[in-house]
C-alpha positions in Angstrom: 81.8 203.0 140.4 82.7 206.3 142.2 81.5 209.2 139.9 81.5 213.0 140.4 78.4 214.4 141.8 76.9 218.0 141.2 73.9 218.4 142.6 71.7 216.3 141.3 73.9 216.1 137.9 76.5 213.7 137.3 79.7 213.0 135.2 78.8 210.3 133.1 79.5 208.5 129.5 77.2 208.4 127.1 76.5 204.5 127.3 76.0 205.5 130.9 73.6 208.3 131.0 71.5 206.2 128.0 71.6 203.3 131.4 70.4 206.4 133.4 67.9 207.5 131.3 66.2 204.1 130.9 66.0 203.7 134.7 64.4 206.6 135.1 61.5 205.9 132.4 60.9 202.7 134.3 63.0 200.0 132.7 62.3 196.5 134.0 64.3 194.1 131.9 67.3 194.5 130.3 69.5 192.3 128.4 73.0 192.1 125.8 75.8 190.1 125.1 78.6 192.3 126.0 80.8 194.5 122.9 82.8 197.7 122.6 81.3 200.2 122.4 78.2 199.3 123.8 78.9 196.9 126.9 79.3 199.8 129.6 74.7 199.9 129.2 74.3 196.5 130.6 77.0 197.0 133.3 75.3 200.1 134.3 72.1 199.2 134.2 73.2 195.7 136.7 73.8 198.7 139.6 69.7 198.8 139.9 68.5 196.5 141.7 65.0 197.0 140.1 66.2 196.4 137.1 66.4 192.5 135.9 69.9 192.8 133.8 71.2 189.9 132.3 74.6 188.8 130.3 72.6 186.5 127.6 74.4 183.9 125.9 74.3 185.6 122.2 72.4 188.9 120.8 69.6 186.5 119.2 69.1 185.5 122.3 68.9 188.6 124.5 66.9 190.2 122.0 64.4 187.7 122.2 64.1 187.6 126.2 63.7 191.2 126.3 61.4 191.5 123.5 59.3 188.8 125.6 59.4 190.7 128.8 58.1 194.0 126.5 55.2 191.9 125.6 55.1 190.4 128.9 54.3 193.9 130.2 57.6 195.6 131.3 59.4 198.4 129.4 62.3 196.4 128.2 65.8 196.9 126.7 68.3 195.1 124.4 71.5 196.5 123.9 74.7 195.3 121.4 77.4 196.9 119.3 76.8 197.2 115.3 78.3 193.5 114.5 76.1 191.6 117.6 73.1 193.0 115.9 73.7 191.3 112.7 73.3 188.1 115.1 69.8 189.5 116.3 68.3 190.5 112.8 66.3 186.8 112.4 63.9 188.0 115.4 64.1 191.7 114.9 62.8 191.8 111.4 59.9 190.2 112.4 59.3 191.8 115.4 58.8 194.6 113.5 55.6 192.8 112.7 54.5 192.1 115.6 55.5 195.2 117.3 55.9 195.4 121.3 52.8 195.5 124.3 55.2 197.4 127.2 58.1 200.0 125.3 61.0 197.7 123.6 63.8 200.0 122.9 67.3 198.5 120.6 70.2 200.0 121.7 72.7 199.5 118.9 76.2 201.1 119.1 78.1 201.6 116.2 82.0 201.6 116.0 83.7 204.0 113.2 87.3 203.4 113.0 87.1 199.9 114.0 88.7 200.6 117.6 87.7 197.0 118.2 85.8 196.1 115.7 86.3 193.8 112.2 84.3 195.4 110.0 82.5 199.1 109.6 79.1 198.9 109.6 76.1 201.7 109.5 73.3 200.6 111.5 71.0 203.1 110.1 70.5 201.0 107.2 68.9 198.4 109.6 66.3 201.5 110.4 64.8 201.0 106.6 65.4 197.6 106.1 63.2 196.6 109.3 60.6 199.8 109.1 61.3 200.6 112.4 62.2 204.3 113.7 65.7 205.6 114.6 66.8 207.8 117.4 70.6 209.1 117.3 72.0 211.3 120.0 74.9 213.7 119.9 76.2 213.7 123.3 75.4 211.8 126.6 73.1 214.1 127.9 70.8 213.7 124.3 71.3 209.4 125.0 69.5 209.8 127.9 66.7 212.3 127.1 66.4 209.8 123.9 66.2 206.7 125.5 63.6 207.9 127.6 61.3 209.5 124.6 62.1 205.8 122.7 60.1 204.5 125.1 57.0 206.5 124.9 57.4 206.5 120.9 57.4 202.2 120.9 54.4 202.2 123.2 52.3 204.8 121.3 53.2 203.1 118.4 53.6 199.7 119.1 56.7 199.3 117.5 60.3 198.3 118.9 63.0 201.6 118.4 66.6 201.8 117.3 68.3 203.8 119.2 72.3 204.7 117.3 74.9 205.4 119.6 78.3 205.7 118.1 82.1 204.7 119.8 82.3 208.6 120.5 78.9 209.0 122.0 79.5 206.5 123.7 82.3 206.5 125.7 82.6 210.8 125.7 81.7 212.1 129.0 79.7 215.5 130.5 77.5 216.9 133.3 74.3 215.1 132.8 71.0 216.1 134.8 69.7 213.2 136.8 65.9 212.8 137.5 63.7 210.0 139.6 62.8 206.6 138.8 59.1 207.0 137.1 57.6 203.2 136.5 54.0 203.0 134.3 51.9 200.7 135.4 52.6 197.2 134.4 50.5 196.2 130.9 48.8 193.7 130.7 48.8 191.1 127.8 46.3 190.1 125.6 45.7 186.7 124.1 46.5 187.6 120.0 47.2 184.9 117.8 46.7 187.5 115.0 49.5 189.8 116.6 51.8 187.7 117.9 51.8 184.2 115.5 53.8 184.6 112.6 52.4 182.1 110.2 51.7 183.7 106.4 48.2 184.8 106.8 48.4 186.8 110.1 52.1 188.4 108.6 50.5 189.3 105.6 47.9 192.0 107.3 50.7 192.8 110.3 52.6 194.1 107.0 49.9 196.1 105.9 49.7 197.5 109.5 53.3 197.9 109.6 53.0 200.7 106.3 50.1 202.3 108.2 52.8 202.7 111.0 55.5 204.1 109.3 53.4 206.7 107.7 52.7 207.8 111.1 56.0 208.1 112.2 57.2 209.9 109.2 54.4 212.7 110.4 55.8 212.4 113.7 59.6 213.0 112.6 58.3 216.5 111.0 57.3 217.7 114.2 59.7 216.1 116.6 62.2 218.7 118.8 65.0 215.9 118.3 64.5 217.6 114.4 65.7 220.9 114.9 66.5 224.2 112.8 69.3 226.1 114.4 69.3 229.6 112.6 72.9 230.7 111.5 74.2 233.7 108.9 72.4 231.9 106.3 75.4 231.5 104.4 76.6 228.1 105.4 73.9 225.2 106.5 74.4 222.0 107.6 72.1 218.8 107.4 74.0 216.6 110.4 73.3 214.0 113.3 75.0 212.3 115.6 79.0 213.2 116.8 79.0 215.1 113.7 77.1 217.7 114.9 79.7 218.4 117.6 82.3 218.8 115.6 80.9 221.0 113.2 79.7 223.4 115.4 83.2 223.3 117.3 84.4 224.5 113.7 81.6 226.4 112.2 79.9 228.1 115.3 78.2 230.9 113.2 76.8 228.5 110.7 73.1 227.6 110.2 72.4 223.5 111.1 69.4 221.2 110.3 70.2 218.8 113.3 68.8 215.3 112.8 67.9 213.5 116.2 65.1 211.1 114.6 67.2 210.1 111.5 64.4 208.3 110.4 61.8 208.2 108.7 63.3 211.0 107.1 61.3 214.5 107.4 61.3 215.7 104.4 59.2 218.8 105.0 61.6 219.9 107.2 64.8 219.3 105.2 63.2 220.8 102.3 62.6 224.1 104.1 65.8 224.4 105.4 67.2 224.5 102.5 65.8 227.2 100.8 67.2 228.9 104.0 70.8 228.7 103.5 73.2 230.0 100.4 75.4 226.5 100.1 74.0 223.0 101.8 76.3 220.5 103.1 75.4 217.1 104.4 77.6 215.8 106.6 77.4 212.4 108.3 79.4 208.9 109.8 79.8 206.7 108.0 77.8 205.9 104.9 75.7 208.3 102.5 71.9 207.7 104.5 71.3 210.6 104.5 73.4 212.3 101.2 71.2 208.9 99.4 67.7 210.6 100.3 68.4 213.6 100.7 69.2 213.6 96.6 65.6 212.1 96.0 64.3 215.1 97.0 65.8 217.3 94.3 67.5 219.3 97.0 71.2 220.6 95.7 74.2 220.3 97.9 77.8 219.6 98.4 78.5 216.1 99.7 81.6 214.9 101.7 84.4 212.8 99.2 83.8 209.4 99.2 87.0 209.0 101.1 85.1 209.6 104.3 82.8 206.8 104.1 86.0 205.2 106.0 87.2 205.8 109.3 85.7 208.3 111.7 85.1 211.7 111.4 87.1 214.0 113.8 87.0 218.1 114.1 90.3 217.9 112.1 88.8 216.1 109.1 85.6 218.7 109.2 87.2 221.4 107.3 88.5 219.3 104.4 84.5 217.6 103.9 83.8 221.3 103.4 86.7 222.1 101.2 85.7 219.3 99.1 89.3 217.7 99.7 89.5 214.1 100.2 90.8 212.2 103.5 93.8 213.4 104.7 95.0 210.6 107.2 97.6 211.5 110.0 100.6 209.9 109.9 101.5 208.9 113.9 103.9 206.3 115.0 101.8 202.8 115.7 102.1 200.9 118.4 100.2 197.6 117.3 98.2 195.4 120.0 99.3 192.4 121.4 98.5 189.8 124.0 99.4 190.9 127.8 102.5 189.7 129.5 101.8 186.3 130.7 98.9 185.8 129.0 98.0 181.8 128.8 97.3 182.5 124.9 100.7 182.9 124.4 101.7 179.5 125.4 99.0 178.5 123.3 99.6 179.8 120.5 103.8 179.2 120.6 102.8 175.4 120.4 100.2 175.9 116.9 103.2 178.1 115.7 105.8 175.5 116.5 103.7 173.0 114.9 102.7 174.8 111.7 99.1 174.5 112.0 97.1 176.1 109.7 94.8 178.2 112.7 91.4 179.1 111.8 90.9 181.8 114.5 88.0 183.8 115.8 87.0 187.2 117.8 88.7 187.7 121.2 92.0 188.7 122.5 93.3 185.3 120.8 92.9 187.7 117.6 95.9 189.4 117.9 97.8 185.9 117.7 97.5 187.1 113.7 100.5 189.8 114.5 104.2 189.4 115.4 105.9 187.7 117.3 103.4 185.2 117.3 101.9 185.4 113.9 100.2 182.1 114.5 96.3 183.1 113.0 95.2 182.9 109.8 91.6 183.4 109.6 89.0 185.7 111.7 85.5 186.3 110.4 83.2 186.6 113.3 82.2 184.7 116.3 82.2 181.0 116.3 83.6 180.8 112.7 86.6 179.4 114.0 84.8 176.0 114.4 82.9 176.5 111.6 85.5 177.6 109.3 88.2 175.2 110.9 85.8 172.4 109.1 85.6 174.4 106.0 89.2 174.5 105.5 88.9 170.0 106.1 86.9 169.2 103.9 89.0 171.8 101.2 92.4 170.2 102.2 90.9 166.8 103.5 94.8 165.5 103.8 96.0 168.3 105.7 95.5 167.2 109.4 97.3 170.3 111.1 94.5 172.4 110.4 92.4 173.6 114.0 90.1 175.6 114.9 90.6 178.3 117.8 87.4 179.8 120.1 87.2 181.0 123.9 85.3 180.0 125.9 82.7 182.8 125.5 82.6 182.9 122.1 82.1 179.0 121.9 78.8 179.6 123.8 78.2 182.7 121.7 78.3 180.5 118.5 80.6 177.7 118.7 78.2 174.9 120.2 76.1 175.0 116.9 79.2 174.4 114.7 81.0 172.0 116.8 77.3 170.1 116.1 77.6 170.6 112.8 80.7 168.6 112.7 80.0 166.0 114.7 76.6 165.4 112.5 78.2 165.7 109.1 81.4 163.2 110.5 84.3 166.4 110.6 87.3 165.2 111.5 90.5 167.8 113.2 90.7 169.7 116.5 88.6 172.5 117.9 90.9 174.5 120.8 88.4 176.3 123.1 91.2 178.6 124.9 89.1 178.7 128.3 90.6 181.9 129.9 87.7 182.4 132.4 85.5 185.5 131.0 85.0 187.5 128.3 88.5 189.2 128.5 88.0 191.1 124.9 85.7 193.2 126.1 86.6 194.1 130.2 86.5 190.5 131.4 83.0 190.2 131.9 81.1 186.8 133.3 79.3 184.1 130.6 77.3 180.6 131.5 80.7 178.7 132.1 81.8 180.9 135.1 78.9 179.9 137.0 78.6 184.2 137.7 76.1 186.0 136.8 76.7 190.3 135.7 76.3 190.7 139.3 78.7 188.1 140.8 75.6 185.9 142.3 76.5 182.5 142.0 74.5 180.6 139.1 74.7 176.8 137.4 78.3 176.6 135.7 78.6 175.0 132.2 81.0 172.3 132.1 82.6 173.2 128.6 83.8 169.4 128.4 80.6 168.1 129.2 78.8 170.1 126.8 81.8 169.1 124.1 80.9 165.4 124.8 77.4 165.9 124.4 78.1 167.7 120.8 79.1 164.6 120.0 83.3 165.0 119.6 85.3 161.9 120.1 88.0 163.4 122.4 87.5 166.2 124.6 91.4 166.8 126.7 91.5 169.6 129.6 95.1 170.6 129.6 96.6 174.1 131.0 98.7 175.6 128.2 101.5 176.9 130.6 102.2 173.1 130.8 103.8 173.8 127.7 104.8 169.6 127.6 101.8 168.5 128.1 100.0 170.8 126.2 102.2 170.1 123.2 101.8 166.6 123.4 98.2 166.5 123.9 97.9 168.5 120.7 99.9 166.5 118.7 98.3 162.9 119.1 95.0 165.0 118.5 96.4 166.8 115.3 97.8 162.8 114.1 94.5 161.1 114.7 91.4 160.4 112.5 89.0 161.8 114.8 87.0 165.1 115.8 88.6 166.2 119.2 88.3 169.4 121.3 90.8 170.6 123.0 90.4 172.9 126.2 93.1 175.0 127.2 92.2 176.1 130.3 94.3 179.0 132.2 92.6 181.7 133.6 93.2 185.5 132.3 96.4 186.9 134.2 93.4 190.3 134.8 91.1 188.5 136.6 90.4 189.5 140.5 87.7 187.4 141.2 
């Protein structure tokens, strides 16, 4: 990717620079399912050679090879946006536990607005829910002066670290100062059951470690530069983090800020002394109340935004009103909904399940916007794989209704839809499963999974053969047809729909983007 060059700066994204930063601190292994906003880390990071970057099948899974290259030895990364982190949180809460050997940073990008999301979600929740500390910079050139202090503060503490980016922060660009490639020594691991095994009894006193831990790290939040007082008129004071920050102090330059760059543990030292500095506090913040929440326990008196804004992102516009105590005000502009590309082989696809009158449990992909004229042809979406999963749901609630199917890609059916299809087969599901096998991870930029046989930097790899791996779930039918066949595909899906058996159907036509 050509970029623009200023002596030893650079014009980078925030997702980028973050990719930046972590090279230069020494990353060795880094790993993510790709998801806007965060996938532009991993395909960054796959331009250094030195670095071992991997596409991973799901989050649980990339978490878990990059946690074991931490403890390996290597400083190591995992990166996902706010919904592939839900997928993750079996081994990060108990990672928390057994904390790291080399630095483990989490990379989690959050996605106000729902650009391209289904669901708004505040990842700094997870910070107190798994006792782990949270890093959250404002602009690209903070994500990659964080990332690179993330990693000293998991190896001084042995603890894995959050790291928040947001859709803004990620994707807004700037000069960013560019430094060399330091590498620590490799570490070298130690045999510790006690550590590393989590049966009860070794849990139990990693927990009590864990308290000790966070203690620390509160004392270290107090004292931390990302925690900063910036002296104002005294008259106006914010308590802010994140793209917040920016806009307020595009609106209110004069203004006195408490800016929050280790959002947590909270320093409470700190907040309370800024505001005995300032005449009327305001806490402003993206998306939910963290900080308003704690901030209250304290005793501290301030004015907080309308409950309005806990929706949708903030934007310099809506900065004014929080302070005016108005609720949202949301712009009325002409919408131009999404919709599948010209010649897309979903269309097809999706013209036979309309013509038929299927019932369509869908899932997340481009196949999503099937759910809006002209096709209108979805009627489900809850998160990835759940279109095999709910598809059987939907069976056993309407066990005579036999055009009900299930819709995945191919991605996503590796993501999550091998465990479902399973599930069927074990527990005797009957109906169709339609893996619509475009050839990558279109949603998301087109990038490459196990059944393209590419790895993230086009090397040839083993291919998954989706219909071998269907057979070997255990369905009773597995058909390859190409859906601009529109005959053939029709008919195919027909006999399938009639019969008393659990089929899968592939619909294989490559994505009219791909240039590979």
């Amino acid at each position: 990717m050509a970029r623009k060059t200023i002596s030893r700066k650079a014009l980078l994204s925030g997702n980028e620079a973050l990719a930046y930063g972590a090279y230069e601190a020494g990353l060795g292994v880094a790993c993510a399912y790709p998801g806007t906003p965060s996938t532009e880390i991993l395909e960054t990071l796959a331009g250094f050679k030195d670095v071992d970057a991997q596409w991973s099948v799901n989050e649980k899974v990339a978490y878990e090879v990059a946690l074991g290259a931490a403890v390996a030895g290597v400083r190591s990364l995992f990166a996902c946006k706010h919904v592939g982190l839900n997928v993750a949180m079996d081994p990060l809460m108990t990672s928390s536990y057994t904390g790291v050997n080399a630095g483990f940073v989490i990379v989690v990008a959050d996605d106000p607005g729902m650009h391209s999301s289904q669901n708004e979600q505040d990842t700094r929740w997870v910070a107190i829910y798994s006792k782990m500390p949270m890093l959250e910079p404002s602009s690209p050139a903070e994500a990659k002066q964080y990332i690179q202090e993330a990693f000293h503060i998991s190896e001084r503490f042995d603890t894995p670290v959050l790291v928040r980016m947001t859709t803004r922060v990620s994707h807004t660009k700037e000069d960013v100062a560019l430094g060399d490639r330091r590498v620590p020594p490799k570490r070298t691991f130690e045999r510790n059951a006690r550590k590393y095994v989590m049966v009860p009894g070794h849990a139990y006193q990693r927990h009590i470690l864990v308290e000790k831990r966070l203690a620390k790290l509160k004392a270290l939040a107090e004292r931390s530069r990302f925690n900063r007082v910036e002296p104002g008129n005294g008259k106006l004071g914010f308590i802010t983090s994140s793209v917040a920050y920016q806009y307020l102090k595009d609106v209110y330059p004069d203004a006195s800020y408490l800016k929050l760059g280790m959002t947590y543990p909270f320093c409470d030292d700190k907040i309370k002394a800024f505001a005995k500095t300032v005449k009327k506090l305001f806490v402003v913040e993206e998306l939910d109340p963290f900080l308003e929440e704690h901030i209250k326990t304290l005793g501290i008196q301030f004015t907080a935004k309308d409950p309005s804004f806990r929706i949708g992102e903030l934007t310099p516009e809506s900065v004014p009103q929080i302070v005016a105590g108005r609720a949202k005000r949301e712009k009325k502009v002409a919408k131009r909904p999404p919709r599948l590309c010209a010649g897309c082989p979903h269309w097809a696809s999706f013209a036979a399940l309309k013509k038929m009158d299927a019932y369509v449990a869908g899932d997340i992909g481009c196949y999503t916007l099937a759910c809006l004229p002209p096709t209108s042809a979805l009627h489900s979406c809850l998160c990835m794989g759940a279109g095999v999963t709910w598809h059987e749901g939907w069976r056993r609630g309407a066990p005579d209704n036999k055009r009900i199917v299930g819709v995945v890609g191919d991605s996503t059916f590796v993501h999550s839809g091998v465990t479902g299809l399973i599930n069927a087969a074990y527990n005797k599901a009957k109906g169709v499963v339609l893996i619509l096998d475009n050839s990558t991870t279109a949603m998301t930029g087109g990038q490459h999974h196990p059944a393209t046989g590419l790895t993230i930097r086009n090397e040839p790899t083993k291919k998954l053969i989706l219909e071998d791996l269907c057979r070997a779930c255990g369905a009773d039918h597995v058909d390859v047809v190409d859906p601009m066949d529109v005959k053939a595909f029709a008919e195919v899906l027909q006999k399938r729909v009639s019969e008393d058996a659990l089929s899968v159907i592939i619909s294989r036509h490559p994505c009219r983007l791909l240039k590979r």
